[in-house]
N, C-alpha and C positions, 0 to 999 in steps of 0.2 A: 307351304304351297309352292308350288313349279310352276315354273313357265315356262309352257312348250311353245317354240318356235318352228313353225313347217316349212320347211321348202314344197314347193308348188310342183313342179313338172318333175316328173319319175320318182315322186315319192306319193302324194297329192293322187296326182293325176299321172294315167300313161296314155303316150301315144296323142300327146293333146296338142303340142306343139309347133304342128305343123304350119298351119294358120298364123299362128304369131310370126313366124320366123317369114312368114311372107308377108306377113303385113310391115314389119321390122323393115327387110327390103325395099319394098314397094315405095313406104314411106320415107326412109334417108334416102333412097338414090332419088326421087320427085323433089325433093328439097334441093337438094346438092346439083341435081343434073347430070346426074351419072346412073348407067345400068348396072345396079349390083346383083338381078339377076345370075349371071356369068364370072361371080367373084365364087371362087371353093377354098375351100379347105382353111376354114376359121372355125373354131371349136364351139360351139352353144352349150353344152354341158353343164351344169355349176357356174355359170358367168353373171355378168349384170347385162342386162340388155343394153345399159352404154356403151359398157367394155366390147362386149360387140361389134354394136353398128361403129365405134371408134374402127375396128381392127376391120369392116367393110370398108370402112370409105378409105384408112389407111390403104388397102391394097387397091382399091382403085384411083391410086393419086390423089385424094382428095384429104386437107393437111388441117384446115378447121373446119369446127363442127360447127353448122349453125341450130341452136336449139328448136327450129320448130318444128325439128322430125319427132321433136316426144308428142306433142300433140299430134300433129299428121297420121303416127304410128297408133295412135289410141284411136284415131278415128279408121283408119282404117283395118284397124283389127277388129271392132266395135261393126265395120260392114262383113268382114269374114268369117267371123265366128260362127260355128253353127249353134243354134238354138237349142239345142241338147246335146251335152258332154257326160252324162249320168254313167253313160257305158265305157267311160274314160278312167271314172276312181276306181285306184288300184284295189286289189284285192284285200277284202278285210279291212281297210280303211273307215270305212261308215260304221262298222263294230268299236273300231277303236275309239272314233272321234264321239260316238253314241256314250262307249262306256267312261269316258272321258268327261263328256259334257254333263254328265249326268251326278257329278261330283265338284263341284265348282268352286268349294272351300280347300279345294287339294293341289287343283291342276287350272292353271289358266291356259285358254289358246289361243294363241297366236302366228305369226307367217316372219319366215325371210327366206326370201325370192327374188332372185334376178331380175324379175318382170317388172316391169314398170307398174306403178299402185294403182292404176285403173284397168289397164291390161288384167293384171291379178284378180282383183276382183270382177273382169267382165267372164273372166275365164272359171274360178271357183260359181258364180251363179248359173253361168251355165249346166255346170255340172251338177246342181243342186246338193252343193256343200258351205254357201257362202253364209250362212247362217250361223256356222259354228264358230266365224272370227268375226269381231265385233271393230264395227269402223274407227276409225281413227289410231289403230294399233298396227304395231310391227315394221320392218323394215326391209325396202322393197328398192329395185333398181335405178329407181326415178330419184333418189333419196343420195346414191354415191355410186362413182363409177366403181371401185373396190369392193367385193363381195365382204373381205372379210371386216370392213365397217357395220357392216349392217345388226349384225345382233347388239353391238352398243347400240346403236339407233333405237332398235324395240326397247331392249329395255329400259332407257328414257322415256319412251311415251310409256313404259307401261306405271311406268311409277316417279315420285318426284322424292326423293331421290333415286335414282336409277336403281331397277330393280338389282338384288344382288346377285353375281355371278353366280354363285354355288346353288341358286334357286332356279336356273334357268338350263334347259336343253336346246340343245340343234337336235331338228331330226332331218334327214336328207338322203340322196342315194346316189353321193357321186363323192372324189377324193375330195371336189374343190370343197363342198358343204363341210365336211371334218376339218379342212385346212382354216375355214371360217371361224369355224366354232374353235377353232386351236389360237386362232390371232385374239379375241377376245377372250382365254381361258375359261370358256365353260363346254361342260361336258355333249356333249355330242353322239347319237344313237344313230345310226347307217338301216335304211332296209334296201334291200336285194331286188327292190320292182321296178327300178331303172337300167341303163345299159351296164351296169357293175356288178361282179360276182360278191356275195359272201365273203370270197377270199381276197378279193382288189378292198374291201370296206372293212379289212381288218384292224388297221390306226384308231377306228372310232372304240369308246368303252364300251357300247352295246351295238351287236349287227342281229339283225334278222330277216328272213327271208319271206315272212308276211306281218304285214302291222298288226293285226291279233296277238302277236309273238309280243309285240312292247310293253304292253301292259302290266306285268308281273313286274319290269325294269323298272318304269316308274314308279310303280307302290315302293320297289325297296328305294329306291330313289327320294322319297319322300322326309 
């Protein structure tokens, strides 16, 4: 059996992350006391949403973090979010996570994502995909500010003893997501529905340029 690991925004979903990235704002700079509105040019990409709001408040002078911007940031994402993200999942996505779920002695699924774990989750129900990861699993940004921690993290919860490397996939659509899946040594599948080419997600062992495409990877994968 496998265990697939999703990343959330530009594989998951597109185009979703608008909202978050404002509420992210809204919420560290009300905590802190600073407009990060007017802060540019920090990466969101393949990040953790700590590492982030870290490298906000860094550029607007501000040196500690005080923790109540994860909750502030969930609540106020929790006010921003629109009530329908359906027209968000990417292409071919619900084929694959359908023809996926539909085999459940083969393929487990699972999430590692930036996003903070109830952000993640407020954001997959909306889109009407939050059904297909089952709670208490996977590894999410609220969990280490370091991206590529996070799939040890999953596959701890998913098993005691930690699920094993050779059993487990990243799937994602950015370099950071393969440099993740590289820091913990399992293998890692790239799609093309984020802001990266085919040819920028060449490092990863499998790229495709719609998640219908993955399928066949995983069987041999198996």
């Amino acid at each position: 059996m496998l265990l697939l690991l999703f990343d959330i925004d530009g594989t998951l979903l597109q185009r979703a992350s608008h909202e978050h990235a404002i509420a992210l704002r809204t919420a560290a700079g009300r905590v802190h006391g600073v407009d990060l509105s007017v802060v540019d040019a920090v990466e969101y990409a393949g990040r953790t949403d700590r590492a982030i709001t870290r490298d906000l408040l860094t550029a607007a002078g501000v040196s500690e973090v005080d923790e109540a911007w994860v909750d502030e940031t969930v609540a106020e994402y929790e006010r921003l979010c629109p009530p329908d993200l359906s027209a968000k999942v990417a292409p071919g996505m619900v084929e694959l996570l359908d023809a996926l779920a539909a085999r459940p002695d083969e393929f487990r699924l699972s999430l590692v994502t930036g996003n903070l774990e109830a952000v993640a989750r407020r954001k997959l129900a909306a889109a009407g995909i939050g059904h297909y990861f089952e709670p208490g699993q996977g590894g999410f940004g609220s969990d280490h500010e370091e991206r590529g921690e996070l799939p040890a993290i999953a596959r701890g919860r998913a098993s005691d003893p930690a699920w094993p490397r050779e059993r487990t996939v990243v799937i994602g659509d950015t370099p950071r997501d393969i440099a993740c899946a590289r820091v913990d040594e399992v293998r890692v599948a790239a799609v093309a529905t984020g802001p990266y080419t085919v040819e920028a997600l060449a490092d990863a062992d499998a790229v495709a340029d719609d998640a219908r495409a993955l399928l066949p990877v995983f069987e041999d994968w198996l």
